[in-house]
Residue frames as qw, qx, qy, qz and C-alpha x, y, z in Angstrom:
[[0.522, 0.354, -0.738, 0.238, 102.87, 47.06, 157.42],
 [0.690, -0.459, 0.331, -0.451, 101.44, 45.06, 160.28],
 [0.554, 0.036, -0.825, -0.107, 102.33, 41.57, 161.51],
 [0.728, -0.295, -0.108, -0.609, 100.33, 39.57, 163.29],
 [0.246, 0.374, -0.884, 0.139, 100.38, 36.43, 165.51],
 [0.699, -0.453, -0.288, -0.473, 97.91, 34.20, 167.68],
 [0.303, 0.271, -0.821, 0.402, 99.22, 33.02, 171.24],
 [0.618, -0.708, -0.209, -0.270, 97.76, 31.81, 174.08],
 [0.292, -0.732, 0.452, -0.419, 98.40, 33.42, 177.59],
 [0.735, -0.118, -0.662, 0.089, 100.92, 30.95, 179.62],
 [0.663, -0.640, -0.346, 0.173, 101.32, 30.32, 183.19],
 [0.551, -0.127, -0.114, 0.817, 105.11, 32.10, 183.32],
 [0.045, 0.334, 0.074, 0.939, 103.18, 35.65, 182.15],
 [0.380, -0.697, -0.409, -0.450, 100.79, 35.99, 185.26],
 [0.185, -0.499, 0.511, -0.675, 100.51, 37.09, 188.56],
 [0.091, 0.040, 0.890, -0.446, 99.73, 34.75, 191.42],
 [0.555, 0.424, 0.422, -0.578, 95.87, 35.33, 190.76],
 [0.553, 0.206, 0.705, 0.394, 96.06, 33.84, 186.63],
 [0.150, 0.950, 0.132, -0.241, 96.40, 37.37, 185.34],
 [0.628, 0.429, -0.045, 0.648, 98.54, 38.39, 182.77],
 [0.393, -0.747, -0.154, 0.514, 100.73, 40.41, 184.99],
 [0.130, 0.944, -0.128, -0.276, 102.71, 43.76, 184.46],
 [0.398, -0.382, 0.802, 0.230, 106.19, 41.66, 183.63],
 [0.535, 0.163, 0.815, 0.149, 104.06, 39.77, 181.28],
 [0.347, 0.883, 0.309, 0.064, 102.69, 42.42, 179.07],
 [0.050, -0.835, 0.467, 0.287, 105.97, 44.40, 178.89],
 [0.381, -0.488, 0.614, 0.490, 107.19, 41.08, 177.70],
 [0.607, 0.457, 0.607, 0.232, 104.99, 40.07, 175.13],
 [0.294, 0.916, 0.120, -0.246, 104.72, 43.58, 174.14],
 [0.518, -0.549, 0.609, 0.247, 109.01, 43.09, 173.70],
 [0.458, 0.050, 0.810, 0.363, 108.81, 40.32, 172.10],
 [0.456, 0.739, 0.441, -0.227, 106.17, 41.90, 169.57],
 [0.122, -0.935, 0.183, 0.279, 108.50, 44.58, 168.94],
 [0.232, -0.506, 0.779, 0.290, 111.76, 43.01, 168.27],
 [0.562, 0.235, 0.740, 0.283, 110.19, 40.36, 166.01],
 [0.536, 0.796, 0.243, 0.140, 108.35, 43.10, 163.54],
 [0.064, 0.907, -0.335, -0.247, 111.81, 45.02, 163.69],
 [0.629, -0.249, 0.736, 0.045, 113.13, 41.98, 162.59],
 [0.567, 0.589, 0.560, -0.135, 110.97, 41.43, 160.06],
 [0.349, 0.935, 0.012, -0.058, 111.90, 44.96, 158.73],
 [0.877, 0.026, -0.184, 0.442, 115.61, 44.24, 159.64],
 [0.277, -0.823, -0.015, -0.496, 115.37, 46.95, 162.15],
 [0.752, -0.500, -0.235, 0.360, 116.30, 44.71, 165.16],
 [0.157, -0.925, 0.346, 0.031, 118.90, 45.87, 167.58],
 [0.708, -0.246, 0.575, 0.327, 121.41, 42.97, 166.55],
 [0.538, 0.640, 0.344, 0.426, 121.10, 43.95, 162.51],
 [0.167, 0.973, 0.046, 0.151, 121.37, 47.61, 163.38],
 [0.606, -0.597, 0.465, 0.244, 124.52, 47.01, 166.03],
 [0.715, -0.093, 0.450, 0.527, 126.63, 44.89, 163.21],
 [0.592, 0.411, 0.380, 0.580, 125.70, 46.79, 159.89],
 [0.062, 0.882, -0.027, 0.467, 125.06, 51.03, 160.88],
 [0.328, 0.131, -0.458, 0.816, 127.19, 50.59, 164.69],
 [0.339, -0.296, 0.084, -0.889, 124.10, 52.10, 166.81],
 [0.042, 0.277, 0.843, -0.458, 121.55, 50.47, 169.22],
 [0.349, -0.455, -0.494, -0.654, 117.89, 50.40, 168.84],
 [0.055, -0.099, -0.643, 0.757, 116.40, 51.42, 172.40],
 [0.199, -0.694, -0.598, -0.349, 113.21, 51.72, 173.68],
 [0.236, 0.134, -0.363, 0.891, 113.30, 55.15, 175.29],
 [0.317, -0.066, 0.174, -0.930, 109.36, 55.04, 176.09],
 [0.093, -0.154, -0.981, -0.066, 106.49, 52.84, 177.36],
 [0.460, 0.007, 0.137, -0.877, 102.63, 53.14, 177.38],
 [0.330, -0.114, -0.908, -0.233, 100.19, 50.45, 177.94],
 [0.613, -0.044, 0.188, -0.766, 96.31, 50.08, 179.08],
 [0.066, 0.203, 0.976, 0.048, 94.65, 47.04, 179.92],
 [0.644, -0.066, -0.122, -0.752, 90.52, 47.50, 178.40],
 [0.951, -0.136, -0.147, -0.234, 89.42, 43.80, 179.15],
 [0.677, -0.496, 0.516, -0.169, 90.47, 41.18, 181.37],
 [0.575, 0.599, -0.558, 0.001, 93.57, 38.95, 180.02],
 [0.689, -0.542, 0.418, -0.239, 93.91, 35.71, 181.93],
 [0.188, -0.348, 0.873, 0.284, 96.25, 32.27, 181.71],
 [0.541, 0.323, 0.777, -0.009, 94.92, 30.28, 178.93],
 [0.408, 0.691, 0.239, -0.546, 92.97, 32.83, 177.39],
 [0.575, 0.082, 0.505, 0.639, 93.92, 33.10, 173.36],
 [0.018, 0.846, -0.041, -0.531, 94.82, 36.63, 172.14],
 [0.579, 0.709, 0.280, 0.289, 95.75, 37.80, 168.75],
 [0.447, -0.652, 0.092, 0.605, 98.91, 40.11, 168.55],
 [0.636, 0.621, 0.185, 0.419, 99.47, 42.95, 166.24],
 [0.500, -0.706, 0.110, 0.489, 102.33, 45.14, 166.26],
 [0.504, 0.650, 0.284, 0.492, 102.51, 48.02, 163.61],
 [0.406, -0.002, -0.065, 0.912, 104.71, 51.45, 163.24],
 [0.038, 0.786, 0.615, 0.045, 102.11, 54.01, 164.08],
 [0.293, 0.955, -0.029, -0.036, 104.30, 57.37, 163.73],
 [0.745, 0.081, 0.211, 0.628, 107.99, 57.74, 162.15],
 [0.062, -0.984, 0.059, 0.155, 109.81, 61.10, 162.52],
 [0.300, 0.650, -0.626, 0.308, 113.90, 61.83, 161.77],
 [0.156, 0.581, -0.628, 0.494, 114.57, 60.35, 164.95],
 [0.406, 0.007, 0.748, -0.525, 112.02, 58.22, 166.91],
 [0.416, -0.130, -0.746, -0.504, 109.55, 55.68, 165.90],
 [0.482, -0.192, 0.353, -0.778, 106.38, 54.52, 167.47],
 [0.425, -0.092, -0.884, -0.170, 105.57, 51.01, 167.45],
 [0.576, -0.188, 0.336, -0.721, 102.21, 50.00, 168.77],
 [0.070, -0.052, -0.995, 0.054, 101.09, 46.15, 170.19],
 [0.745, -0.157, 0.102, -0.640, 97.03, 45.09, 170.25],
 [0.068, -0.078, -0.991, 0.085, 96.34, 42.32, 171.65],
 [0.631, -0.190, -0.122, -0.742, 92.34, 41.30, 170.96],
 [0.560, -0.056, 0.711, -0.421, 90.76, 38.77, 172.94],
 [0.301, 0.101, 0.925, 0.210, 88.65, 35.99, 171.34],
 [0.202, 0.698, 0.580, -0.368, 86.06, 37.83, 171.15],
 [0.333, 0.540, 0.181, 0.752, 88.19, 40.27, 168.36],
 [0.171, -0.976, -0.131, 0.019, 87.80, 43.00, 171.59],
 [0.167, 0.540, -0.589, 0.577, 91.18, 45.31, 172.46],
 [0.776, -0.369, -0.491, 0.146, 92.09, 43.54, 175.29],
 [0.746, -0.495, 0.022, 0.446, 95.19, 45.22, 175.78],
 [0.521, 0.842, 0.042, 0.133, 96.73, 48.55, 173.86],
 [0.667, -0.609, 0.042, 0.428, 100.13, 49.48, 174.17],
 [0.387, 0.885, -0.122, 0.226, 102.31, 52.42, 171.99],
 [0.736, -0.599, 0.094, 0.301, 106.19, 52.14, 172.81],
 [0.253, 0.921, -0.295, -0.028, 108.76, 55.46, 171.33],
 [0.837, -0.152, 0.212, 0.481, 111.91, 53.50, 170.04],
 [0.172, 0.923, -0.345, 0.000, 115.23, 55.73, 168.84],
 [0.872, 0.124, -0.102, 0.462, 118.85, 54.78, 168.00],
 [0.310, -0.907, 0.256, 0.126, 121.75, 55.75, 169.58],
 [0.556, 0.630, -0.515, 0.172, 125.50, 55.54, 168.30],
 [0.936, -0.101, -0.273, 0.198, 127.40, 52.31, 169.87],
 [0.537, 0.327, -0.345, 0.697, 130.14, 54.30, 170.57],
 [0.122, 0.328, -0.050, 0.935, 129.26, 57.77, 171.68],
 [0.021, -0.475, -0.780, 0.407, 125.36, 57.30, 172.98],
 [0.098, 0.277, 0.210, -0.932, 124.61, 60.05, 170.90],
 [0.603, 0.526, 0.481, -0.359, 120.88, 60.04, 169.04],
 [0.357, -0.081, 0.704, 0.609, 121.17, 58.64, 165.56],
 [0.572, 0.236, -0.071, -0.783, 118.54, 59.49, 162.85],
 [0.722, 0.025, 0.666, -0.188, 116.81, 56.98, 161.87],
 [0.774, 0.627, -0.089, -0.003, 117.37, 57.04, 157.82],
 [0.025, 0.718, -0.687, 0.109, 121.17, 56.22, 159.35],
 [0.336, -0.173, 0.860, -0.343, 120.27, 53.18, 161.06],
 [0.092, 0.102, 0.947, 0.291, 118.07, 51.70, 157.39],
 [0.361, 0.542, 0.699, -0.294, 114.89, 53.25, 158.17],
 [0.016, -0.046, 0.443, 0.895, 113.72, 54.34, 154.72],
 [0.468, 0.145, -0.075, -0.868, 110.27, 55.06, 152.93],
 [0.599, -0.072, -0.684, -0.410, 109.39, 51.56, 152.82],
 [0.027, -0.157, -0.796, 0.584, 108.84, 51.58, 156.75],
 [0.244, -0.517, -0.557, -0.602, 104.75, 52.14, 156.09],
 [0.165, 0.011, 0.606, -0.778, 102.59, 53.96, 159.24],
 [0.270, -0.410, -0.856, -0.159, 99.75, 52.22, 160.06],
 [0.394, -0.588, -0.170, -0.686, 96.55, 53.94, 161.81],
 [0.103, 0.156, -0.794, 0.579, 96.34, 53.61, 165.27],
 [0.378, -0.496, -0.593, -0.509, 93.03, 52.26, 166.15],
 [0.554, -0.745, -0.316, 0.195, 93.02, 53.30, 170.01],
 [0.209, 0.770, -0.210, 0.565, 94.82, 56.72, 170.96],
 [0.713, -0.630, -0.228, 0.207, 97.09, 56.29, 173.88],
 [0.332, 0.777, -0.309, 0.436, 99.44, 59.28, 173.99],
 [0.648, -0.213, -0.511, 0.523, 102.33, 59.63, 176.62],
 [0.060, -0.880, -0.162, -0.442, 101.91, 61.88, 179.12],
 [0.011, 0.771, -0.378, 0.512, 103.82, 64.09, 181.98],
 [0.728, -0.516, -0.416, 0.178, 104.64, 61.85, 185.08],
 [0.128, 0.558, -0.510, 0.642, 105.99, 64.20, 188.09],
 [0.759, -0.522, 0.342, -0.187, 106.48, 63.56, 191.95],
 [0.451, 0.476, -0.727, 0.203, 109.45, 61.83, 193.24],
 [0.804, -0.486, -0.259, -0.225, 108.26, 60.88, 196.85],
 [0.416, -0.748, 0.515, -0.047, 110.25, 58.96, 199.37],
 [0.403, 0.314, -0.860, -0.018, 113.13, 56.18, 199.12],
 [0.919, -0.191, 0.068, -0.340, 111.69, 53.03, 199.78],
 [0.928, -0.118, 0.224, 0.274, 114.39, 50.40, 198.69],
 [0.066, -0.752, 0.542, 0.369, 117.96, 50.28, 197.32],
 [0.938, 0.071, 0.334, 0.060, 119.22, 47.59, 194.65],
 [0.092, -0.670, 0.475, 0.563, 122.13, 46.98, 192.53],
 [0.773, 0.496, -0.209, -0.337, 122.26, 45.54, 188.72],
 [0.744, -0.255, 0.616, -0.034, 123.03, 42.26, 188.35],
 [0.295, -0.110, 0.866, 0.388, 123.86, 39.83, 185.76],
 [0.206, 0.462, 0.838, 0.205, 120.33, 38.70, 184.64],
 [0.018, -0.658, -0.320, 0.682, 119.79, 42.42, 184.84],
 [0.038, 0.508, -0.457, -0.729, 121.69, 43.47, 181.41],
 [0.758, 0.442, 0.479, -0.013, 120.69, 42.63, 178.13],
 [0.794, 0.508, 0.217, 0.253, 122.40, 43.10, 174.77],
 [0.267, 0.893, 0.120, 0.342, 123.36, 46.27, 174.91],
 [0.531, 0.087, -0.475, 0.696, 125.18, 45.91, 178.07],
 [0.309, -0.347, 0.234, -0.854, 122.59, 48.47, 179.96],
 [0.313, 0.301, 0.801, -0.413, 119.74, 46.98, 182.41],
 [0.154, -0.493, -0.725, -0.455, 116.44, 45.72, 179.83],
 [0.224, -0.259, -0.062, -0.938, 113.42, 47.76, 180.50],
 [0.661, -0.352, -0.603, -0.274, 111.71, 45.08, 181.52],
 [0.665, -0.137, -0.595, 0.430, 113.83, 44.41, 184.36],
 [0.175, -0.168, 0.311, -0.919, 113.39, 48.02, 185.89],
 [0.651, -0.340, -0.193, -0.650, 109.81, 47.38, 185.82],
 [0.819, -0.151, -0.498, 0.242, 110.60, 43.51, 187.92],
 [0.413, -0.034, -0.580, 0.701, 112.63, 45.82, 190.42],
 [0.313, -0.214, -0.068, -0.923, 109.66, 48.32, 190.74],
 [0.796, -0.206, -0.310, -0.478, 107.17, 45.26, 191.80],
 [0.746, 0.003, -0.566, 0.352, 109.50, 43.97, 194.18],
 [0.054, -0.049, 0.435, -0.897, 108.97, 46.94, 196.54],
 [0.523, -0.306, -0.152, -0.781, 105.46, 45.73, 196.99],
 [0.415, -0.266, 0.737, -0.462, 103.96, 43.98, 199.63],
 [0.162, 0.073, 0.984, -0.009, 102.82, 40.45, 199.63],
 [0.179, 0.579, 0.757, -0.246, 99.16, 41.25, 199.75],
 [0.135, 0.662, -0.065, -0.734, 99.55, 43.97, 197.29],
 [0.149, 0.369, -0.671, -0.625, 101.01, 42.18, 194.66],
 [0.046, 0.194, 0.974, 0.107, 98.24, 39.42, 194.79],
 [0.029, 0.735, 0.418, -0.533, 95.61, 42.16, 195.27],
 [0.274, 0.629, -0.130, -0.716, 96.55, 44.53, 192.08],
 [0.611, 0.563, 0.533, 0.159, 94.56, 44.06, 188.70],
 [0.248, -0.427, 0.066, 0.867, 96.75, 46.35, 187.06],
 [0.383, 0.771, 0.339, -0.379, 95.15, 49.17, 184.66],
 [0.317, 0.938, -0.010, 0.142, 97.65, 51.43, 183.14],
 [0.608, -0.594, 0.133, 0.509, 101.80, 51.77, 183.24],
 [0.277, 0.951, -0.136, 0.018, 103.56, 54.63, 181.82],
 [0.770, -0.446, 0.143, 0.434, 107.36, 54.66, 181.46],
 [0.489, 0.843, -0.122, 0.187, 110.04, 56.64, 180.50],
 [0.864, -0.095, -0.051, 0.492, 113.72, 55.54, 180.03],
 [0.124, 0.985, -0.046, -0.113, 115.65, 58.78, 180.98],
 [0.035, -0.737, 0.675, 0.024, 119.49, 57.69, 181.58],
 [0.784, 0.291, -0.546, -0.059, 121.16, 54.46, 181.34],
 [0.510, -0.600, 0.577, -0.215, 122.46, 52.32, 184.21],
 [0.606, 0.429, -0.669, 0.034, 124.98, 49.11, 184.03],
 [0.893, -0.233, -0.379, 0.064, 125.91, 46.18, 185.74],
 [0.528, -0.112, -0.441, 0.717, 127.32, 47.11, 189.40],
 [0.179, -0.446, 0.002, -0.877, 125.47, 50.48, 188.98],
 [0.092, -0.278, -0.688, 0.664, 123.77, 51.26, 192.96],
 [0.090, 0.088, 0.325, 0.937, 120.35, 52.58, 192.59],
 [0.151, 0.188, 0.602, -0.761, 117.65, 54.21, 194.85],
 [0.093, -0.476, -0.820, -0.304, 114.17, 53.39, 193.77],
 [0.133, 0.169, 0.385, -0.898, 111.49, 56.75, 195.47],
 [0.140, -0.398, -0.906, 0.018, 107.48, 56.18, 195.49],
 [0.194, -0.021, 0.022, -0.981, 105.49, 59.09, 195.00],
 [0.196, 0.525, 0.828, 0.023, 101.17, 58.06, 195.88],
 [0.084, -0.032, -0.192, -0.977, 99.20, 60.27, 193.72],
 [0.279, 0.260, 0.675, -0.632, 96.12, 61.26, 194.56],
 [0.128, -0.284, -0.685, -0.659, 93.00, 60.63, 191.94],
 [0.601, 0.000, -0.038, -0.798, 89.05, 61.18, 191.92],
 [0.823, 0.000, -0.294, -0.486, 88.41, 57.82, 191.00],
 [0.775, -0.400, 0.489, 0.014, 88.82, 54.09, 192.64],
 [0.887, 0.200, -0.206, 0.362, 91.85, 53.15, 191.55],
 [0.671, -0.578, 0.088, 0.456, 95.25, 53.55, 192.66],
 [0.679, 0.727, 0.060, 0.085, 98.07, 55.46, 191.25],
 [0.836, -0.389, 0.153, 0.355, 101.88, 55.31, 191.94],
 [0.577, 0.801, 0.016, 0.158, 104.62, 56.96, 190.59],
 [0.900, -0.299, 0.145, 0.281, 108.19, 55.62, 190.61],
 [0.424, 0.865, -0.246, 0.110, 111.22, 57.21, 189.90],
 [0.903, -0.338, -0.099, 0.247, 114.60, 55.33, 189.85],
 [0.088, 0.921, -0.378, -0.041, 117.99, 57.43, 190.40],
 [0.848, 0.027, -0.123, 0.514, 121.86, 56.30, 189.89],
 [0.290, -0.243, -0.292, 0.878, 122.97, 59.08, 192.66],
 [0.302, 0.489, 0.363, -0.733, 121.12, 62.10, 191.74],
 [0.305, 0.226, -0.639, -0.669, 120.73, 61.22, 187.82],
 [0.721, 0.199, 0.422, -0.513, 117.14, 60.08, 187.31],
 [0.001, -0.266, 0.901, 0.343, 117.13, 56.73, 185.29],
 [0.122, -0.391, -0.851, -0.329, 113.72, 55.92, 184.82],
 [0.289, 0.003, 0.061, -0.955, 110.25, 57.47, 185.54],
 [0.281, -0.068, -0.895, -0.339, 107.24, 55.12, 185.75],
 [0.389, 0.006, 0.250, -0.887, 103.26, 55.53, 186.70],
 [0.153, -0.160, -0.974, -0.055, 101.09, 52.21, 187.58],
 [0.507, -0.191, -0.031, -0.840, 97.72, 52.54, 187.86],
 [0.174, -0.342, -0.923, -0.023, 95.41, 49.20, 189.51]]
């Protein structure tokens, strides 16, 4: 069970240099997502009206292998690549023209109960034996991020922050994470590699300290690791690589 799609990269998903930026690959990857849960009538609007429960994405992995610029025209698939009681895996390729991975990404969705927040199974919330796993053709597991660092910035959640569910979108952490970067950074990074992991929830009005750990590597690249809190309750985890 795969679906496919053909798009070409616009101007609104790059970075200042006509890269597909980090924002822009989180959203196509999104939008990838939500349309094959759709498909399956998985979404998080289907599951909300008929089981009561939210679909969440509670985990993010992506790797850029080849250069992804405006214009370009990519190919998008976006199959279920493991299915447990309680968590699915939905992976996004995007291939260049060329039919190369351009771009791999593997992102750990789960359902929580509307009410309560507590974890739903997933044969509660429709998924049944006709959800098919598909091979993964590139192997990008998640792994450990640690270091907290120092506070760099404060911000609070806004309006254009929230999405459906009434929490801040996943995206938008990632938009408040690239806003602590300098001018000549953010035109300057070809990003590689971003890891996330959604630990807690945070809402409109919620205050919430952003901290910037630099990890050290072997090789030339950078590597960052962000962790936002709401007081001391860690709300996100999240490791860029350029």
């Amino acid at each position: 069970m795969k679906f496919t799609t053909k798009q070409i990269v616009g101007a609104g998903a790059c970075d200042p240099s006509g890269r597909l930026s980090l924002v822009g690959a989180l959203t196509l990857i999104e939008d990838a997502i939500t349309a094959t849960l759709a498909k399956m009538e998985l979404d998080g609007f289907t599951v909300h009206r008929k089981y009561g429960a939210l679909m969440v994405f509670s985990k993010n992995h992506l790797r850029y292998l080849q250069a992804i610029n405006w214009q370009d025209k990519i190919t998008v698939s976006c199959f279920v690549s493991m299915k447990s009681p309680v968590r699915m895996n939905l992976d996004v390729c995007v291939k260049n023209n060329a039919g190369e991975i351009a771009l791999y990404a593997r992102t750990e969705v789960c359902a929580v109960d509307a009410q309560t927040g507590r974890l739903r199974r997933m044969d509660s919330v429709g998924v049944s034996e006709q959800v098919k796993v598909v091979r993964a053709p590139y192997d990008l597991p998640f792994e450990p991020m640690e270091g907290e660092g120092e506070l760099i910035d404060t911000v609070t959640v806004r309006t254009g922050n929230i999405d459906y569910a009434g929490h801040t979108n996943n995206v938008e952490y990632i938009r408040l994470l690239l806003n602590t970067l300098t001018l000549d950074e953010w035109r300057g990074m070809a990003p590689l590699e971003l890891q996330v992991a959604y630990l807690n929830q945070s809402f409109l009005g919620d205050n919430l300290s952003i901290y910037r750990f630099e990890k050290q590597n072997d090789i030339a690249s950078h590597e960052r690791i962000y962790t936002i809190k709401k007081v001391d309750q860690a709300v996100l985890r999240c490791l860029i690589r350029w």
